[in-house]
C-alpha positions in Angstrom: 15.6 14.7 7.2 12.7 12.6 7.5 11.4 13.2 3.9 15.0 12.1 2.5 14.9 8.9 4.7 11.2 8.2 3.5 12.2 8.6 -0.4 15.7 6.7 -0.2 13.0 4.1 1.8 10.9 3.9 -0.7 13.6 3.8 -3.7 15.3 0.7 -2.1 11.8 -0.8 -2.2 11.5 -0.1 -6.1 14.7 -1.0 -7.2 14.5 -4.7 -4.9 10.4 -5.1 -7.0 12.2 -3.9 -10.0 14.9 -6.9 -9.9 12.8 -9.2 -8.3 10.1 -8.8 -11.4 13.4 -8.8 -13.8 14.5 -12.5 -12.3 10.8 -13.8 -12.4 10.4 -12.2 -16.1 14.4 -13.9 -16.9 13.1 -17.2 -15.1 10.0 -17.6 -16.0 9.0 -21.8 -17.0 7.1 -22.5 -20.1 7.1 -18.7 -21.1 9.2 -17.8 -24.1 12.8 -17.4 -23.6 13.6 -13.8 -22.8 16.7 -12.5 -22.8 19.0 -10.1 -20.2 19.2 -7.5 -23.2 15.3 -7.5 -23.9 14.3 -7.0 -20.0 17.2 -3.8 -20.2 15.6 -2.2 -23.2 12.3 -3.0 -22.0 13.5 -1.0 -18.1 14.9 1.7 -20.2 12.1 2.2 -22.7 9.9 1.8 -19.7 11.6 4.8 -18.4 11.7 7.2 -21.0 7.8 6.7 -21.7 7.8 7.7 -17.8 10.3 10.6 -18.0 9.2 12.7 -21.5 5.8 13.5 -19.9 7.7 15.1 -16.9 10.5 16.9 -18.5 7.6 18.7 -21.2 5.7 19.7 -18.5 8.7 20.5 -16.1 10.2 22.2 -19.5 13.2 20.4 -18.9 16.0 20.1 -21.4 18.4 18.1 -20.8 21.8 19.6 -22.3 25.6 18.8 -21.5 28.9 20.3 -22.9 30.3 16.4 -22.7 28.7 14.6 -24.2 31.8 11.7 -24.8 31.3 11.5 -20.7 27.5 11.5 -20.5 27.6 8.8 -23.3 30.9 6.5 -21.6 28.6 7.1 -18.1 25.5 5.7 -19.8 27.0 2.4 -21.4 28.7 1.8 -18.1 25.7 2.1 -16.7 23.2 0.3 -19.3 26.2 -2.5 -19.3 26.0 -3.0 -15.6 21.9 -3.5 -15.6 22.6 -6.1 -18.2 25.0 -7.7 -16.0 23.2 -8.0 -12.9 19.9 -9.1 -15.1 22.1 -11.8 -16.4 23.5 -12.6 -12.5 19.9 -13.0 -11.8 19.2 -15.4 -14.4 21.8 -17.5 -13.1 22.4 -17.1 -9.4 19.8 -16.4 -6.5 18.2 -13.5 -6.6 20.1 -12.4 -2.6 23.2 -13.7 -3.5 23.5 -11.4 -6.2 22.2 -8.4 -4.3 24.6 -9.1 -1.7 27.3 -8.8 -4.3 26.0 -6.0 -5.5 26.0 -4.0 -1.8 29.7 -4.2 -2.8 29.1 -1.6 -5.1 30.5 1.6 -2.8 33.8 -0.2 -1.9 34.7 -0.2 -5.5 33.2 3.6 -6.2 35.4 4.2 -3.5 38.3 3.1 -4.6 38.2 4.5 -8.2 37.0 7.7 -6.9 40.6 7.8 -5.1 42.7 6.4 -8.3 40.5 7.8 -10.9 39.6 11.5 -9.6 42.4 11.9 -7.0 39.8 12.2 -3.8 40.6 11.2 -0.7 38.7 8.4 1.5 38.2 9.2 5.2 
């Protein structure tokens, strides 16, 4: 129980540096201009150079039988890292966290019209 607690810990704390470094890399004075889409590709290339190493010595493969989901999941989900990049650019950095904690009410709620589950 512990060790879960200590990773989800320690996952909230990368994901807060990993925006917080995206909004000072977005607002940057005097830099060149950056944009939301160059700070995504950047996170995800960033990423993948991370992962390969692991899954070839792990001798992972990653495989699916559907692939039209795996590919609609990952442009909804490289679409929403552009969006909140771009909310940072433009709004403070806790106000759009905040928002985002709003995140589960709205998994919720699809997972009951989309999937037919039932919230307790």
């Amino acid at each position: 129980m512990w060790c879960a607690t200590a990773l989800m810990v320690v996952a909230t704390f990368l994901f807060a540096t990993m925006n917080a470094l995206a909004k000072y890399v977005l607002i940057t004075p005097g830099g060149a201009e950056i944009g939301a889409l160059q700070v995504t590709f950047c996170r995800y290339l960033s990423g993948t150079i991370f992962l390969l190493p692991v899954l070839l010595w792990a001798r992972v493969v990653p495989r699916t039988r559907h692939l039209g989901k795996y590919a609609v999941r990952a442009g909804f989900g490289a679409s929403s890292v552009v969006l909140i990049f771009l909310a940072f650019q433009m709004i403070p950095l806790a106000n759009a966290t905040a928002i985002a904690f709003s995140s589960p009410i709205f998994t919720m709620i699809l997972a009951v019209l989309l999937l037919g589950e039932k919230a307790g």
